[in-house]
C-alpha positions in Angstrom: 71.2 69.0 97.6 71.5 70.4 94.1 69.9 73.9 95.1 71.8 73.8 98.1 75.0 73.4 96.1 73.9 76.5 93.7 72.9 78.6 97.0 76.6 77.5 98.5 78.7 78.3 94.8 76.8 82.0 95.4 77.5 82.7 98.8 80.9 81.9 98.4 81.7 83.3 94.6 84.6 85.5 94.1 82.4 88.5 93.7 80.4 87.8 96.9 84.1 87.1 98.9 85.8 90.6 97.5 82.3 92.1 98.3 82.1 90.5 101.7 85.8 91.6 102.7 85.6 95.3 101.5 82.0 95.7 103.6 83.7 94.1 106.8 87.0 96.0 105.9 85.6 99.4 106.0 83.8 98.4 109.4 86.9 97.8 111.2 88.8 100.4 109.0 86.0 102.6 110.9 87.1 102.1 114.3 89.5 104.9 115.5 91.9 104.3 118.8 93.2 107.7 120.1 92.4 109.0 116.6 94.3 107.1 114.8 92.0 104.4 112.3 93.0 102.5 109.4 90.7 103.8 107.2 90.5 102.5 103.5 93.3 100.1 104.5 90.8 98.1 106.8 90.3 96.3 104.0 93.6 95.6 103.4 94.3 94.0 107.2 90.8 92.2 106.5 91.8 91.3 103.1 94.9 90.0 104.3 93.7 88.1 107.4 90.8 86.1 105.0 94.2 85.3 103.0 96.4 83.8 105.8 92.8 81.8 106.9 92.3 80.2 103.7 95.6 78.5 104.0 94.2 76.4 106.9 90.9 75.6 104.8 91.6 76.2 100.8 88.1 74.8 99.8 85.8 72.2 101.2 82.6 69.8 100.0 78.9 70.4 101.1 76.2 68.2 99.1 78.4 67.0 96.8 79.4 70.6 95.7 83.3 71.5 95.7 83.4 74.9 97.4 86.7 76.7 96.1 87.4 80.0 98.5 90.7 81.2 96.7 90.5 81.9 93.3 94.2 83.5 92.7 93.7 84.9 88.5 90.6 86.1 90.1 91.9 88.1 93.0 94.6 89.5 90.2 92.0 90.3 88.0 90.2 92.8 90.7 94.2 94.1 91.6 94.8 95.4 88.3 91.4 96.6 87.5 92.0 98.7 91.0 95.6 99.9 90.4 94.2 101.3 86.9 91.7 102.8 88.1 92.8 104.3 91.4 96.8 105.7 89.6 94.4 107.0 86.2 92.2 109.5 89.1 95.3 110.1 91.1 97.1 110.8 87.8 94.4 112.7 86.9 94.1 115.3 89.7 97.6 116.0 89.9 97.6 116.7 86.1 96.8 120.4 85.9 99.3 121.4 88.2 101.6 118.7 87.5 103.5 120.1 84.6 103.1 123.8 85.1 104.8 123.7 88.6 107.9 121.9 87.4 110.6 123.9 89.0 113.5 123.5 91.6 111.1 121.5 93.8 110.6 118.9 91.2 114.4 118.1 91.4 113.6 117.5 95.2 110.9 115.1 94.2 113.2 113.4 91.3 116.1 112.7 94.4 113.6 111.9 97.0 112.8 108.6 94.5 116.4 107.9 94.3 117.1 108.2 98.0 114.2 106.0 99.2 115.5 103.3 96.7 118.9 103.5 97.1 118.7 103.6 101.0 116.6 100.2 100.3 119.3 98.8 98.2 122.2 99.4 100.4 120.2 97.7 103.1 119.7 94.7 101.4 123.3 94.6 100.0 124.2 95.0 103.5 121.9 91.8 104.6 123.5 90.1 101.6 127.1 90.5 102.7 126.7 90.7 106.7 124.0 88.1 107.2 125.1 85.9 104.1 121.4 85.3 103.3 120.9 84.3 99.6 120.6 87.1 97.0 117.6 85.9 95.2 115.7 86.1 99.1 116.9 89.5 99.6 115.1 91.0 96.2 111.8 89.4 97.2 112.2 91.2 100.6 113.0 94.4 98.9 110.7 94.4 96.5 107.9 92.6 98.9 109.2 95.8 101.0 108.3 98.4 98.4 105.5 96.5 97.3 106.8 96.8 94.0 105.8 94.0 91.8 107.4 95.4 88.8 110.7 94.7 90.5 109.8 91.4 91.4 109.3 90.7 87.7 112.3 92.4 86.6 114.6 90.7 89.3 113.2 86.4 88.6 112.9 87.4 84.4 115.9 84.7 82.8 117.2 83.6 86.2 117.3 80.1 87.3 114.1 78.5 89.1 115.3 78.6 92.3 116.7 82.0 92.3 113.2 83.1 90.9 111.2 80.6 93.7 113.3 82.3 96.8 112.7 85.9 95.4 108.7 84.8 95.1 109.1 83.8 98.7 110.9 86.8 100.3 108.4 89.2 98.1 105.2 87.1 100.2 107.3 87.5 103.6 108.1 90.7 103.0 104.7 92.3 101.8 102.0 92.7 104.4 104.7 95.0 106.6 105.4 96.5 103.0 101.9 97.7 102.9 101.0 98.3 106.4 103.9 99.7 107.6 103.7 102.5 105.0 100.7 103.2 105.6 100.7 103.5 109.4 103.9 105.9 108.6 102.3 108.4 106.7 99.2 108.3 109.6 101.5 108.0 112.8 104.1 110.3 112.4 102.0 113.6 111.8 100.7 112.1 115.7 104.3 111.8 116.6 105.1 115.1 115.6 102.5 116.8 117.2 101.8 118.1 113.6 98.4 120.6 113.5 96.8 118.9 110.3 94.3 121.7 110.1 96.5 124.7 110.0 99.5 122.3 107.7 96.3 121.8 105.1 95.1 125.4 105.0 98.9 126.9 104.2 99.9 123.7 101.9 96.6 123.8 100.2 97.1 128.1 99.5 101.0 127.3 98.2 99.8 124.7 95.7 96.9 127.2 94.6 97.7 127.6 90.6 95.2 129.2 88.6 94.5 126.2 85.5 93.2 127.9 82.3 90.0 127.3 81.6 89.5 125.6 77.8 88.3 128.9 75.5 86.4 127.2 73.5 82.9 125.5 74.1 83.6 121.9 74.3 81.6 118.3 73.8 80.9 116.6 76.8 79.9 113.2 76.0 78.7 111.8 79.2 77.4 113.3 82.5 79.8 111.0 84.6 82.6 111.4 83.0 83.3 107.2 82.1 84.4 108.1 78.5 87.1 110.4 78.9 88.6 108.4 82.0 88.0 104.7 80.6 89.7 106.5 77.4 92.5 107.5 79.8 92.9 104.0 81.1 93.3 102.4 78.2 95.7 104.8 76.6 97.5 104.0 80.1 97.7 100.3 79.3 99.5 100.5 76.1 101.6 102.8 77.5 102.8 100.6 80.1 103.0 97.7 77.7 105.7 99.6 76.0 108.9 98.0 76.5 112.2 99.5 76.1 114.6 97.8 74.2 118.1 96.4 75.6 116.8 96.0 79.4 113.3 94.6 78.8 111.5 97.1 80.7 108.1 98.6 80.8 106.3 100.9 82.9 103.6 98.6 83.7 99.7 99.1 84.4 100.5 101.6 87.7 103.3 103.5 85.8 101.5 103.9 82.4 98.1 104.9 83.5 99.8 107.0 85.5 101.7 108.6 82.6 98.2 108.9 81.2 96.3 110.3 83.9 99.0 112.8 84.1 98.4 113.8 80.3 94.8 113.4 80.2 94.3 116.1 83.5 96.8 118.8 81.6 95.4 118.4 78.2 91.8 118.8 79.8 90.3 118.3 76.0 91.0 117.0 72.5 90.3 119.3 69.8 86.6 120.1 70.9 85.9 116.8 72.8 85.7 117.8 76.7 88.4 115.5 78.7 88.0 117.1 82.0 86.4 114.8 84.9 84.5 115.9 88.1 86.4 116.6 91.7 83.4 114.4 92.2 83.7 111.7 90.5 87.6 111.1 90.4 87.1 110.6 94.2 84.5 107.9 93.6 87.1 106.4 90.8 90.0 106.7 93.4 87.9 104.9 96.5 87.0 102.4 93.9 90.8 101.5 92.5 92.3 101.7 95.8 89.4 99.4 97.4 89.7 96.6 94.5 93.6 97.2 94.7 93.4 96.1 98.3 91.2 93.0 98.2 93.1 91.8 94.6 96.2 92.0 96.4 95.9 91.4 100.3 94.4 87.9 99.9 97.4 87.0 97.9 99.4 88.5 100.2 98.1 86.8 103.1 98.5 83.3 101.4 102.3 84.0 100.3 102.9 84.8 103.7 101.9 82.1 105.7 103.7 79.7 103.3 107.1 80.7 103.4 106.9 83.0 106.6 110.5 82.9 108.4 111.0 84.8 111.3 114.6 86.4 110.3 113.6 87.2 107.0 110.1 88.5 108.1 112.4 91.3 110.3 115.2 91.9 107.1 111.7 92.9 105.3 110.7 95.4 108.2 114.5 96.5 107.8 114.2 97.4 103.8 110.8 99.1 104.4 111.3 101.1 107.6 115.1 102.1 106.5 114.6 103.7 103.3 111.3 105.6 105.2 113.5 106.9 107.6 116.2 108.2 105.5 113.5 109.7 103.0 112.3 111.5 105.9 115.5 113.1 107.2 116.5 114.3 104.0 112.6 115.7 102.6 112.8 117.8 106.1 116.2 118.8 106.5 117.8 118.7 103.1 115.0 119.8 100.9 112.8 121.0 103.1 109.7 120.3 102.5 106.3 120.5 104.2 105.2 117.5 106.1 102.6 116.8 103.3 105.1 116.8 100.6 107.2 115.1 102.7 105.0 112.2 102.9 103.6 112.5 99.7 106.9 112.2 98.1 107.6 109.0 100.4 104.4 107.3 99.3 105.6 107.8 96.4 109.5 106.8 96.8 108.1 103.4 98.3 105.7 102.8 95.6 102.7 102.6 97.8 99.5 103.1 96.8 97.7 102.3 100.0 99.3 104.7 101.9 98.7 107.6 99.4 95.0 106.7 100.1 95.9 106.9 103.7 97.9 110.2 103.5 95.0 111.8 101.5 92.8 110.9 104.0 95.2 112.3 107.2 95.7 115.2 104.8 92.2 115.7 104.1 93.2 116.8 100.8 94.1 115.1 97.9 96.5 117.7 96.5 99.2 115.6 98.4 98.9 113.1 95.0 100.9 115.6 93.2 104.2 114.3 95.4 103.6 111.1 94.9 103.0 111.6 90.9 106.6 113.7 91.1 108.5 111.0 93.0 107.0 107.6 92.0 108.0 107.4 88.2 111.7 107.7 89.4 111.0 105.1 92.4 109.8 102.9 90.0 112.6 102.7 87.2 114.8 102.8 90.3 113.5 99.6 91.8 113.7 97.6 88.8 117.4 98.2 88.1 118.4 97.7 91.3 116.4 94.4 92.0 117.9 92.9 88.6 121.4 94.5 89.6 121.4 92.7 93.2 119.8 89.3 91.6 123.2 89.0 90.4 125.3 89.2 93.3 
């Protein structure tokens, strides 16, 4: 019994269960209905699923051995491990363009964060006032909307307990259609459109083409793989969203610093003579990797919250604050600003704060050059969200 008990603690470890869900995630993210497939963000759905199950059956006991199959610091553990990685690479490739293109377009980009938000905000204000639902539920749903945990932080930091418990509730309601909605957005309406993806990637990718300068000097590369100078990039990424700015008690975070430092890291390209630049190659493998432990740290969670306090109405006000603000982002990235369809997206992944669906943009795209929206727009989207989560708390 006691070997079975070891066997049983093995089988069903946290590695072996994050393991386990991105292997069958990628299987059904494989399977492609009239061309459209889920892709990366299988995992997410199967991620999510294994989180709403484990309600029903949190743990058990075989042969004396207490069998726990929801460990939630360890699930957090793998999300923020993932959002450093996967925001550092995306940082990272859009870094030596990133700050040599900024032009006209980049106010576009700058007002495509504010849009998205503020379209999000009125919504809920609007719920607030016409449906008379509590103010504290209608910041979870907004920020469970824009999967935006920052906000949700922000918006329950010095409230009272059961302002803070409702906004933890609508932020679990409001999260799985956060994520999936996104990212079936940015993969659908290309379809919709009757969009020709090759010929949109061959004239997007020959407008972004910008010659980078190649370092003069001969410069140190200290490993073949590249860990050093994006580890080094990761950490620097940490304390910078650690930083907090005085007065409002806000900081960037892990997915806003790292990808301050991504950003600086791809521009700089090298430090006095130490070589800073990383692979095509390997950023790919670093982005897969983020976005994959991103998805599995936060779907199971997200599958739990939602389960225990799912609510019908409040499960549709969250489909309202995500697809809204979508919409509206849309309409004026085409017709206002008009950008192309991959900007356009790339500038709503980033307005919503989503990092799945940048991974599932990249992938409709079939190039990641569309990061460099998202990088453009999501700094913006994410000082936006925070204020106006901690403004409507107080309503």
């Amino acid at each position: 019994m006691a070997y079975l008990g070891g066997v049983l603690d093995s089988m069903f470890s946290l590695i072996f269960i994050a393991f386990a869900i991105g292997a069958v995630g990628y299987l059904v993210g494989g399977i492609s209905i009239k061309g459209v497939s889920l892709g990366t963000a299988g995992v997410l759905l199967v991620a999510l699923i294994y989180g709403i199950l484990v309600n029903y059956v949190p743990s058990f006991t075989i042969g004396g051995a207490e069998i726990s199959l929801y460990d939630p610091a360890g699930f957090k553990v793998f999300s923020n491990i993932g959002t450093a990685l996967f925001v550092t690479a995306v940082g990272y490739i859009a870094g030596p363009k990133f700050f040599r293109t900024m032009n006209k377009k980049s106010l576009a980009y700058i007002l495509m964060g504010l849009i998205v938000i503020s379209s999000g905000a009125l919504v809920a204000v609007a719920i607030i006032l016409i449906f008379k639902v509590d103010a504290g539920m209608v910041v979870g749903l907004l920020t469970g909307g824009l999967t935006s945990t920052p906000g949700l932080s922000a918006a329950t930091e010095g409230v009272a307990e059961e302002v803070s418990n409702a906004a933890t509730a609508g932020y679990g309601i409001a999260y799985i259609y956060g994520v999936l909605g996104v990212v079936l957005f940015v993969q659908l309406l290309p379809k919709i459109l009757k969009v020709d993806i090759a010929k949109e990637r061959e004239a997007f990718v020959a407008a972004g083409m910008i010659a980078v300068p190649e370092p003069k000097r001969k410069l140190i590369k200290l490993d073949s793989l590249d860990f050093f100078p994006f580890f080094l990039a990761v950490a620097v990424g940490v304390i910078i969203g650690s930083i907090k700015i005085p007065g409002i008690n806000f900081s960037l975070g892990t997915s806003g610093g790292t990808l301050v430092s991504g950003l600086l890291f791809g521009h700089l390209a090298h430090i006095g003579p130490v070589d800073l630049r990383v692979s095509k190659n390997n950023l790919n493998v670093f982005r897969e990797l983020g976005l994959v432990l991103f998805l599995i740290g936060a779907g199971v969670p997200g599958g739990v919250r939602f389960i225990e306090n799912l609510q019908l109405e409040y499960f549709l006000y969250g489909v309202a604050l995500t697809t809204i603000p979508m919409i509206v982002g849309y309409i004026f990235a085409r017709y206002v600003f008009k950008l192309s369809i991959f900007n356009n997206l790339g500038s709503i992944t980033g307005g919503m704060t989503s990092t799945p669906a940048l991974g599932a943009l990249i992938s409709t795209a079939g190039t990641d050059e569309v990061a460099s929206a998202y990088a453009a727009t999501y700094p913006v989207a994410l000082v936006a969200v925070v204020l106006v989560a901690k403004i409507i708390i107080m309503l």
